[in-house]
N, CA and C atoms as a LAMMPS dump frame, in Angstrom:
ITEM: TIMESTEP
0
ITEM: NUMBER OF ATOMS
363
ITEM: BOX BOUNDS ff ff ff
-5.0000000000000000e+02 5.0000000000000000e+02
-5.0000000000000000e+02 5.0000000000000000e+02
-5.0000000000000000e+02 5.0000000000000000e+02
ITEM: ATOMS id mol type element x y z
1 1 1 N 21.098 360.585 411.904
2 1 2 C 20.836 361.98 411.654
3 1 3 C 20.934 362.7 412.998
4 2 1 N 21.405 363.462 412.809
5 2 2 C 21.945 364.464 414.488
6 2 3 C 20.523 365.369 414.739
7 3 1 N 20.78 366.091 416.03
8 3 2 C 19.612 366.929 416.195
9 3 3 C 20.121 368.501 415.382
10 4 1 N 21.087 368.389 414.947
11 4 2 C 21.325 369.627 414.306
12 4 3 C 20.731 369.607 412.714
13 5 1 N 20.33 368.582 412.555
14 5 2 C 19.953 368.376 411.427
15 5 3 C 18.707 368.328 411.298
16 6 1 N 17.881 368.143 412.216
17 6 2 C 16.141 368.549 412.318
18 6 3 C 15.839 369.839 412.994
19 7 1 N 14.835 370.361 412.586
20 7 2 C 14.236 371.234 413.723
21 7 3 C 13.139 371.122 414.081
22 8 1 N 12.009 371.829 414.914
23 8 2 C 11.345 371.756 415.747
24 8 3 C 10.429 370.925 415.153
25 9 1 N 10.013 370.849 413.963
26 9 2 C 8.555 370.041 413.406
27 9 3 C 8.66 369.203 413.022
28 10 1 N 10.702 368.731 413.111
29 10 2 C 11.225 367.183 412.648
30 10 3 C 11.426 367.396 410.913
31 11 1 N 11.397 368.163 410.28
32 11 2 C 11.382 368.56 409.285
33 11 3 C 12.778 368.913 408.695
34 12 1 N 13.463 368.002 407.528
35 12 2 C 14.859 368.024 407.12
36 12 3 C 15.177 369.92 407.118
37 13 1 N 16.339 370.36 408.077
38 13 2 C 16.75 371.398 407.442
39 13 3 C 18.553 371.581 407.628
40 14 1 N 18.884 372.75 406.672
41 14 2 C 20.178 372.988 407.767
42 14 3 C 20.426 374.177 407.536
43 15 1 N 20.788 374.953 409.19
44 15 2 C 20.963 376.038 409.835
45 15 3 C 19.084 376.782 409.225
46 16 1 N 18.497 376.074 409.477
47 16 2 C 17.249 377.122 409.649
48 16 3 C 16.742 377.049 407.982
49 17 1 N 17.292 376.753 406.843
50 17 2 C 17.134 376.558 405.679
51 17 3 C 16.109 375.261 405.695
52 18 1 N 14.716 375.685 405.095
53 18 2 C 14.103 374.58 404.584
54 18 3 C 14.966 373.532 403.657
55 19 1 N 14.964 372.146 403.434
56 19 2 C 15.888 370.79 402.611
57 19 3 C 14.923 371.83 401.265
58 20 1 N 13.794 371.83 400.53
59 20 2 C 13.718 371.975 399.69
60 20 3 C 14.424 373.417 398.875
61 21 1 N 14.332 374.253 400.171
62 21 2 C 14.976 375.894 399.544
63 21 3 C 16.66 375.397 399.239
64 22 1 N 17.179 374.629 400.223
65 22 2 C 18.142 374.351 400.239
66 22 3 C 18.694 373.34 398.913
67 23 1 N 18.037 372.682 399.034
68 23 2 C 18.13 372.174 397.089
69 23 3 C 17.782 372.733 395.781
70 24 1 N 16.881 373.729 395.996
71 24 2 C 16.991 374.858 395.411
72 24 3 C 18.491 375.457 394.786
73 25 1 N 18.738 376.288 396.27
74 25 2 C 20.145 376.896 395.863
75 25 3 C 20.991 375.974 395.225
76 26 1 N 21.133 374.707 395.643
77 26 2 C 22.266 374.167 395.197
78 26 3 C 22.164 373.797 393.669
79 27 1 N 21.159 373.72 393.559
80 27 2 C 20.785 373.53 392.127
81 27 3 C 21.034 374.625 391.189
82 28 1 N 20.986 375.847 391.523
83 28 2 C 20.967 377.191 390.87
84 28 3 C 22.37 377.248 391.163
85 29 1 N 23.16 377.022 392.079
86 29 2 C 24.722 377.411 392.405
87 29 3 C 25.273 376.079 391.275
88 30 1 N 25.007 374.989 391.159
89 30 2 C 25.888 374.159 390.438
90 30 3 C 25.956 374.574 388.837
91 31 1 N 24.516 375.232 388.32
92 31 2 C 24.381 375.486 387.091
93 31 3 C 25.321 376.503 387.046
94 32 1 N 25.213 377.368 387.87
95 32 2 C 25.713 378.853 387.647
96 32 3 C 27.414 378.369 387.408
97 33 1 N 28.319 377.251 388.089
98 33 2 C 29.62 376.977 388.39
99 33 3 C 29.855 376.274 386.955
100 34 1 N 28.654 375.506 386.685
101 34 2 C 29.316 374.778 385.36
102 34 3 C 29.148 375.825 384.194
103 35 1 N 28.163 376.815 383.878
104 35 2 C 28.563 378.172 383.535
105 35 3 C 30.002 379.07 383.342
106 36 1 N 30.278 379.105 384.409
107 36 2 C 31.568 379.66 384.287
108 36 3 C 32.33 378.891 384.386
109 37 1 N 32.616 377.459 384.208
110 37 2 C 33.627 376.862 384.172
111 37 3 C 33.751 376.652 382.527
112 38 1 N 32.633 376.468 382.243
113 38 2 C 32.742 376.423 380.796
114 38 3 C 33.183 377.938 379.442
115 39 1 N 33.085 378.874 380.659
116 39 2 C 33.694 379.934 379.765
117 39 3 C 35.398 380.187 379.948
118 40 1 N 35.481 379.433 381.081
119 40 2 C 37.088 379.548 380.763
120 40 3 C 37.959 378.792 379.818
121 41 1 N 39.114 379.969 379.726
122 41 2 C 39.892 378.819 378.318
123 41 3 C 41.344 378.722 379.384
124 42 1 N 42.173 377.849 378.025
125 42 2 C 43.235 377.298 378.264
126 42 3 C 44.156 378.549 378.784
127 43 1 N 44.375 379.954 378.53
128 43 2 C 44.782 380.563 379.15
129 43 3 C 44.715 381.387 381.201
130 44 1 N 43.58 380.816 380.955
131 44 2 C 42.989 380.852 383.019
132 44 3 C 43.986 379.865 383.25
133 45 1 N 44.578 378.654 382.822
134 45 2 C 45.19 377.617 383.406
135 45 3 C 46.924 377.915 383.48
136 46 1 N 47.433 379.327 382.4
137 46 2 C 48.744 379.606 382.207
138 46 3 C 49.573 379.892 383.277
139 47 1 N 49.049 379.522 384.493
140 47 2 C 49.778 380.008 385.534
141 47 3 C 50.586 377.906 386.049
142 48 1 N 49.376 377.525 385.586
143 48 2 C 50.172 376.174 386.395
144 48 3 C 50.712 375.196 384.9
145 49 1 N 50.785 376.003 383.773
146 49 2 C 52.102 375.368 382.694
147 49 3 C 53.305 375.379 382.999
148 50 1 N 53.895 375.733 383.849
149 50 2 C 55.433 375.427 384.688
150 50 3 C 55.576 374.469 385.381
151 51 1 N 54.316 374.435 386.019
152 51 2 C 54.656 373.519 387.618
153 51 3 C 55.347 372.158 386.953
154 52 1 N 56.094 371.91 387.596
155 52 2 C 56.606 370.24 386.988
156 52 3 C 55.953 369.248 387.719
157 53 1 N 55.559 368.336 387.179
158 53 2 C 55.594 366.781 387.548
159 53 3 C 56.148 365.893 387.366
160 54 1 N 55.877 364.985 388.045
161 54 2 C 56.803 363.518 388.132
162 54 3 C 55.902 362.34 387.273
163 55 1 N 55.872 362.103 385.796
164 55 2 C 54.913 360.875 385.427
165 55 3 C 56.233 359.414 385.43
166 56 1 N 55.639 358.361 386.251
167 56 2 C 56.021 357.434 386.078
168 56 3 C 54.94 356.556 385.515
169 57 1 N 55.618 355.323 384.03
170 57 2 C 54.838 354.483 383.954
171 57 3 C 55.701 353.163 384.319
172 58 1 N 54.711 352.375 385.237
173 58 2 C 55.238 351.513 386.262
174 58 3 C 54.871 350.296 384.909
175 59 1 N 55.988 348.97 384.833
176 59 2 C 55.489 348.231 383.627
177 59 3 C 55.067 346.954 384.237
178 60 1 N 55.993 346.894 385.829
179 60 2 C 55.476 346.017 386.818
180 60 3 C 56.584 345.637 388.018
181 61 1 N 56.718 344.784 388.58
182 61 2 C 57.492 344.93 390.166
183 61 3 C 58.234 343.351 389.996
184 62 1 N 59.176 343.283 390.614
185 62 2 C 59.851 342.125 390.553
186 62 3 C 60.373 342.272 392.228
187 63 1 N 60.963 341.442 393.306
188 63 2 C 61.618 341.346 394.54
189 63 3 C 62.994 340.574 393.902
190 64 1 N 63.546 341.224 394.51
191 64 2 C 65.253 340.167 394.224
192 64 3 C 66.333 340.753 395.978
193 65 1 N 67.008 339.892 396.099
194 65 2 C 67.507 340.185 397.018
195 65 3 C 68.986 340.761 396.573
196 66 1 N 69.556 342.029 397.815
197 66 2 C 70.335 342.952 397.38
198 66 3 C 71.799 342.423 396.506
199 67 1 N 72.265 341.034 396.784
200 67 2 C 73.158 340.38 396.187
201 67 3 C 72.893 339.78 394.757
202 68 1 N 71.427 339.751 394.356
203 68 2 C 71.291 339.679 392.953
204 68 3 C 70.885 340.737 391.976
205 69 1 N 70.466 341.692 392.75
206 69 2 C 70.44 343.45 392.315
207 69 3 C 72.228 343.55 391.617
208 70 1 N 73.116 343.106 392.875
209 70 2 C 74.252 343.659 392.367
210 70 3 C 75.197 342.929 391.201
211 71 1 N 74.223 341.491 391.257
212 71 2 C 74.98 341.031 389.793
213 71 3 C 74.337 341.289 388.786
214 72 1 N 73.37 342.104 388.539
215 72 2 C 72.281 342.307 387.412
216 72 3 C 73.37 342.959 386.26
217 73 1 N 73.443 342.458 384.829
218 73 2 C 74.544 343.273 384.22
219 73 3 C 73.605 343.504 382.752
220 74 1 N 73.814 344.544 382.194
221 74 2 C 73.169 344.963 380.54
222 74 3 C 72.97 343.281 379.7
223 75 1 N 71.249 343.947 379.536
224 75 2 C 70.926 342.437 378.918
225 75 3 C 70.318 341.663 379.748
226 76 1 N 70.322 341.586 381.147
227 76 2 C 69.961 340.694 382.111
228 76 3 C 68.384 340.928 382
229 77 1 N 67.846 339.872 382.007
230 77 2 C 66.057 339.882 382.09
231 77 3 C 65.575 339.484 383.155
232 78 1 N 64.629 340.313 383.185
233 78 2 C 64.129 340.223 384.512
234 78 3 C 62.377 339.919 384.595
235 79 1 N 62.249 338.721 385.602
236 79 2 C 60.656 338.449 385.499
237 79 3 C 59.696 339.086 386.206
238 80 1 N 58.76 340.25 385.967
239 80 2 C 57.849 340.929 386.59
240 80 3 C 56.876 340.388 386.914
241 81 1 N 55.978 341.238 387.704
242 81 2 C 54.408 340.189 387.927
243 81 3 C 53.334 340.907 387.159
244 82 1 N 53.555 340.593 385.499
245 82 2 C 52.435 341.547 384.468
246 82 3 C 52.682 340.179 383.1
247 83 1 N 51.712 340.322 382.912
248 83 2 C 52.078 339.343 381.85
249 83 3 C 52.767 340.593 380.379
250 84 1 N 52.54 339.875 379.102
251 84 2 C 52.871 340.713 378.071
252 84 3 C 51.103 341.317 377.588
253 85 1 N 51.046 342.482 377.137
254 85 2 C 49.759 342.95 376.618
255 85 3 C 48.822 343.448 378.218
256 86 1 N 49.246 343.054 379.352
257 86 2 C 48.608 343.721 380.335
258 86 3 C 48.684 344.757 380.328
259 87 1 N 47.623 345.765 381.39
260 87 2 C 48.255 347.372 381.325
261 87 3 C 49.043 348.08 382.142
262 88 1 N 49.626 348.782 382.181
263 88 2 C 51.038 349.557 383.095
264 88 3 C 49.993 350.486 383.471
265 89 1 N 50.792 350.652 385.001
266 89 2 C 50.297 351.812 385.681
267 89 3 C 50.741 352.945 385.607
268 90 1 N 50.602 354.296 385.402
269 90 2 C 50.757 355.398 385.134
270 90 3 C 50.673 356.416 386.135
271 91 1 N 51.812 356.806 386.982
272 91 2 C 51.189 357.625 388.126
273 91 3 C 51.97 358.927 387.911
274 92 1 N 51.179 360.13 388.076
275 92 2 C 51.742 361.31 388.425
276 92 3 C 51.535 361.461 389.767
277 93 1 N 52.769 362.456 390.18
278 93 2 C 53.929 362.927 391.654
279 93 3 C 53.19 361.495 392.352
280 94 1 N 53.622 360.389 392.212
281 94 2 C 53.172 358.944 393.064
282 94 3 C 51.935 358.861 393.444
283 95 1 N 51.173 359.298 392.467
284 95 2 C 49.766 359.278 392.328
285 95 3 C 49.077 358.5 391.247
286 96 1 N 48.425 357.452 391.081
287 96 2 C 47.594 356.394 390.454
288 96 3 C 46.8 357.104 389.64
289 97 1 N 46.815 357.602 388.212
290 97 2 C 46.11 357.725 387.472
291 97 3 C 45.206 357.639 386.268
292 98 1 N 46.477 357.01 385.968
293 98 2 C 45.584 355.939 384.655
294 98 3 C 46.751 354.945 384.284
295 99 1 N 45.899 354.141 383.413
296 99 2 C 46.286 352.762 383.278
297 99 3 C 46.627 352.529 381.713
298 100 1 N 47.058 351.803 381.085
299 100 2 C 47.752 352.61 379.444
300 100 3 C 48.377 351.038 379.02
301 101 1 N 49.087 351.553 377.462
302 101 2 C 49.836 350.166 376.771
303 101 3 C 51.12 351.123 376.054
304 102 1 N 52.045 350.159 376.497
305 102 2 C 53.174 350.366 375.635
306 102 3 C 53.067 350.894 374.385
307 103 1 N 53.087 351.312 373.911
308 103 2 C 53.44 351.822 372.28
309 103 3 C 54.683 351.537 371.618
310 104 1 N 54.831 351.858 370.486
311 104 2 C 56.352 352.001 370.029
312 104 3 C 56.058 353.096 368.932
313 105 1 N 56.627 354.295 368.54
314 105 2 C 56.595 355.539 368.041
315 105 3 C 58.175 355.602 367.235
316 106 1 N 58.177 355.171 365.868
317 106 2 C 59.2 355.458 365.142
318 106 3 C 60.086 354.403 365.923
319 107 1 N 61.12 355.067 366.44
320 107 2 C 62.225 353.898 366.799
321 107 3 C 62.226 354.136 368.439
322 108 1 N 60.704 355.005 369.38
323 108 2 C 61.163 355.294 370.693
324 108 3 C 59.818 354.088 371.311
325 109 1 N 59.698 353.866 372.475
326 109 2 C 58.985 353.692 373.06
327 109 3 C 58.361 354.977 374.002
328 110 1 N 56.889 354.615 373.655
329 110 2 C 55.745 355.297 374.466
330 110 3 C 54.405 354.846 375.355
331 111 1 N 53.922 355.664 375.528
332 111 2 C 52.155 355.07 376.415
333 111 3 C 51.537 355.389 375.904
334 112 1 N 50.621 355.171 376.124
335 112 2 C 48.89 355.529 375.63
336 112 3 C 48.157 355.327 376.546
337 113 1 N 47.373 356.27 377.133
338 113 2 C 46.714 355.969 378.468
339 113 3 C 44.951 355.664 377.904
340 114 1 N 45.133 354.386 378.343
341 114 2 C 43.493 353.746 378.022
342 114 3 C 42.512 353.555 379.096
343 115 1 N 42.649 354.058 380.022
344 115 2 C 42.151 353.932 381.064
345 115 3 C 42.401 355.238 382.095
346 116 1 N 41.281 356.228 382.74
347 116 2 C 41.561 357.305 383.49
348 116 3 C 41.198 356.526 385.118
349 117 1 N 41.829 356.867 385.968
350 117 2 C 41.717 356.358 387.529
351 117 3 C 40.496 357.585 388.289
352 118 1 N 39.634 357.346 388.731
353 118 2 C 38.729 358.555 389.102
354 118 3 C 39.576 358.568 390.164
355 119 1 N 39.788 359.633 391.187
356 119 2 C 40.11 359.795 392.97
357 119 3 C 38.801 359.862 393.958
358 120 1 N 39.205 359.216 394.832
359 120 2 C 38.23 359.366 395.783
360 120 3 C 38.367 360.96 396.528
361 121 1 N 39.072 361.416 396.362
362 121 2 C 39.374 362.33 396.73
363 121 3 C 38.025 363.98 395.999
């Protein structure tokens, strides 16, 4: 704990704010945010329905060296490091976000994301 973080009577504060006033506010500021977050709708968000992204679902990774890349021909199988029924990774713009299963939808293949990735961020 720094000395900017006590003051004179050793007593938690910061910038001159008693710790308890100070948990106070924050307590009254978080209610007040989840308040208005909850009155917004899907139209506050119409500005970022354009933006594009990049979703890749990754099904798993294989190494081959560049001379067997170039004999790879339609049909050729290839051994990954996922078994069958494991889950694929799912990343938006090369970002880790959730984790999912193959599907099959009529005659296409799809995902299903069963798993959300929190960020540390």
């Amino acid at each position: 704990m720094s000395d900017i973080d006590k003051d004179i009577d050793g007593d938690l504060s910061r910038a001159g704010i008693p710790l308890a006033e100070m948990e106070a506010q924050e307590t009254h500021r978080e209610g007040s945010d989840r308040d208005h977050s909850q009155a917004r709708s899907a139209a506050d968000l119409e500005a970022v329905f354009d933006v594009p992204v990049q979703i890749s679902a990754v099904l798993g990774h294989s190494r081959m060296h560049v001379s067997d890349l170039l004999r790879l021909a339609p049909g050729t199988v290839l051994k990954l490091d996922r078994k069958v029924g494991e889950a694929i990774d799912i990343y938006v713009n090369d970002r880790l976000v959730a984790r999912g299963e193959v599907v099959l939808v009529e005659d296409k293949l799809g995902v299903t994301m069963t798993e959300i990735i929190k960020s540390d961020r």
